[in-house]
C-alpha positions, 0 to 999 in steps of 0.5 A, spaced: 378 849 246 379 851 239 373 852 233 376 853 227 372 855 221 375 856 213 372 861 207 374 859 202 373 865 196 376 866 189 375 871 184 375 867 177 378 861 179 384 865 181 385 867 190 386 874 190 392 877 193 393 883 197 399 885 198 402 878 199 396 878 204 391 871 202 390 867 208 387 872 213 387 869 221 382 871 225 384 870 234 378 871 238 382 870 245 379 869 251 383 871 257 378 871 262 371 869 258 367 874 262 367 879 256 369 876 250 363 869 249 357 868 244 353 874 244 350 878 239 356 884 239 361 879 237 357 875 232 356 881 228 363 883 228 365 877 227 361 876 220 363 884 219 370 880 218 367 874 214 364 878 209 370 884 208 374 877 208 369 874 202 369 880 198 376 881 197 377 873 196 381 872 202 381 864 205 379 866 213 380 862 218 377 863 226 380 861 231 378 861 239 384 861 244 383 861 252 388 863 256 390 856 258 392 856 250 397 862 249 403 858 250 402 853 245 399 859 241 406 864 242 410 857 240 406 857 233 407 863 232 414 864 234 416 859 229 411 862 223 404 863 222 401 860 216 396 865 216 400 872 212 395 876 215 392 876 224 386 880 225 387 879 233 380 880 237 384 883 243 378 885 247 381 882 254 387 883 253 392 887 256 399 890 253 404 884 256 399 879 252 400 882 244 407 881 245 408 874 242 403 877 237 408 882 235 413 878 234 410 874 228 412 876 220 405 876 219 401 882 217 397 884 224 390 889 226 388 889 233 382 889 233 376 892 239 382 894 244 387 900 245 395 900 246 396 906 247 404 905 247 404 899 242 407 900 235 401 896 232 395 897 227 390 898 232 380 899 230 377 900 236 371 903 239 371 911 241 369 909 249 371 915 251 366 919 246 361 914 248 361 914 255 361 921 254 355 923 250 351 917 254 352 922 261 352 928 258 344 926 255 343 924 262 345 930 264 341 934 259 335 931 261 336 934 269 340 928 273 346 931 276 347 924 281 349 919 277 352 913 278 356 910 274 355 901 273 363 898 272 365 892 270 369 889 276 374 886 270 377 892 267 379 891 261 380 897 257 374 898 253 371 900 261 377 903 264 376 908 258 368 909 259 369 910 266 374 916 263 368 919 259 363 918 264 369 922 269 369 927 265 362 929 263 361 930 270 367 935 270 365 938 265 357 940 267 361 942 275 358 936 278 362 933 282 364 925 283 361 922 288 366 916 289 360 911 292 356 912 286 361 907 282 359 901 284 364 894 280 359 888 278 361 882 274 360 883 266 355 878 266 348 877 267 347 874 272 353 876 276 350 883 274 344 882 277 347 878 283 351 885 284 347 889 284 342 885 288 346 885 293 349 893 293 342 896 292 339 891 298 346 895 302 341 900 304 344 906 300 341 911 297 339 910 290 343 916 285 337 918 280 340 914 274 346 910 272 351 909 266 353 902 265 359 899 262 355 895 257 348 894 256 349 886 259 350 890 266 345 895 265 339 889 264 342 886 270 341 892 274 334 892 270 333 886 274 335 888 280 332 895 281 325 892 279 325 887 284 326 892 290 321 895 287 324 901 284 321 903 278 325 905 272 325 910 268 321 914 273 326 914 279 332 911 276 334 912 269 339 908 266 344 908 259 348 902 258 352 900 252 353 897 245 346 896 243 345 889 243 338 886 241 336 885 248 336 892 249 328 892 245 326 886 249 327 889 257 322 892 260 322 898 259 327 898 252 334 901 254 337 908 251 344 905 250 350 907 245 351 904 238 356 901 236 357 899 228 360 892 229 360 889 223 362 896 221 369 895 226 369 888 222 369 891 215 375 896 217 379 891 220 380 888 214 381 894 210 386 896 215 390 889 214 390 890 207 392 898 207 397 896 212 401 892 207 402 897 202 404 902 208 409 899 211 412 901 218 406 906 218 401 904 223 394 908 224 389 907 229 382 907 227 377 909 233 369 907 231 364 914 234 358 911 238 350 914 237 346 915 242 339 910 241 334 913 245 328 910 247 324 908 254 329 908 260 331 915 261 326 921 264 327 928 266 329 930 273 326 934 277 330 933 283 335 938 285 342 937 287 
């Protein structure tokens, strides 16, 4: 399947050029569509790019690709882009799916995914900090058994989180306790189904859990309030990305923020910036805040 949407913006009758960059091309890939769909996270990093993309005059289109796609894609690219200029929204991609990318004689930003060994320009959350900061708080707030709910699709937003969850724990001297990490699909309802099934298991509950984002913590939400488990008072929960329905679930989820329209703005800077500073490639990774609020209370459990 393949929208496409074009904005149009000029500056007194005339498009405004940045360093050879007019069209701008937007590629929301989808690899397996579990994480990357229609929600509120990126309908406003999408709108951050729309509104850099108007502001500086530059004509966008957005493109949503399927993995089922790519070859047809790749041959469009490798014999030219009409597009100067590629924002590649590359949340589920992992490194061998960027290479048709780099090969392209377009300007190109890869955006809400870390290479760590790929000469590109990249903007990206700081997952690690985040997730750090996330157990870190509830440590503070006395928990010392903490599981950790991770995606079962691990992409490298979450496989950063579990390294910052990690390492929070090592740093208070709380040892892992590998049975507290439990793999759930990154959807809501297979969230829910997971966690269902985990927790009708029989196993023995931590006191909170830190979640990969706050779709997978509201499933769990779900879950835990159906066994009767009542939340924050026996378990807390910290999920990730602070979506609207944070404010609606009850109770409302502590969770991370993450400026996404912010991330889109920067992208675009990002592309333009690179056009002048050829051959250099920076990467840009965006800090979380904590956003507290009623699924976490103090523990007074021991151990």
């Amino acid at each position: 399947r393949k929208d496409w949407m074009r904005l149009n913006t000029f500056n007194g009758g005339r498009p405004m050029l940045h360093g050879g960059i007019m069209n701008l091309q937007l590629i929301v890939y989808k690899k397996q569509g579990l994480v990357v769909s229609d929600t509120p996270f990126f309908s406003e990093l999408i709108e951050g790019i729309q509104r850099e993309a108007h502001r500086h005059g530059l004509d966008l289109t957005v493109t949503y690709v399927s993995d089922s796609e790519t070859d047809r894609l790749n041959a469009k690219l490798l014999g030219g882009s009409a597009a100067d200029g590629i924002i590649l929204l590359a949340t589920e991609m992992q490194p061998p799916d960027l290479r048709p990318f780099q090969k392209g004689k377009f300007r190109l930003v890869v955006l809400d995914a870390h290479f760590m060994d790929e000469p590109v320009e990249m903007v990206m959350i700081d997952n690690t900090q985040g997730a750090y900061a996330a157990v870190d708080y509830l440590i503070q707030s006395g928990h010392r058994r903490i599981g950790y709910l991770g995606g079962s699709l691990r992409i490298r937003n979450f496989e950063e989180r579990e390294h910052g969850y990690r390492m929070a724990l090592r740093h208070a001297g709380i040892p892992v306790d590998e049975s507290l990490l439990l793999s759930v699909e990154p959807t809501l309802e297979g969230a829910y189904r997971d966690c269902a099934a985990l927790f009708a298991g029989g196993m023995r509950l931590p006191t909170a859990f830190f979640a990969d984002n706050d779709i997978i913590a509201v499933g769990a939400i779900k879950a835990l309030r159906e066994k009767g488990v009542r939340i924050p008072q026996e378990v807390s929960l910290v999920g990730f990305d602070d979506m609207p329905v944070c404010t609606v679930v009850e109770p409302a989820l502590t969770t991370m923020r993450v400026c996404k329209r912010k991330m889109g703005r920067i992208a675009v800077r990002r592309l333009l910036e690179s056009a002048r500073d050829d051959g250099v490639f920076c990467s840009t990774a965006i800090h979380t805040d904590l956003v507290i609020r009623d699924s976490v209370a103090v523990c007074h459990e021991a151990g």
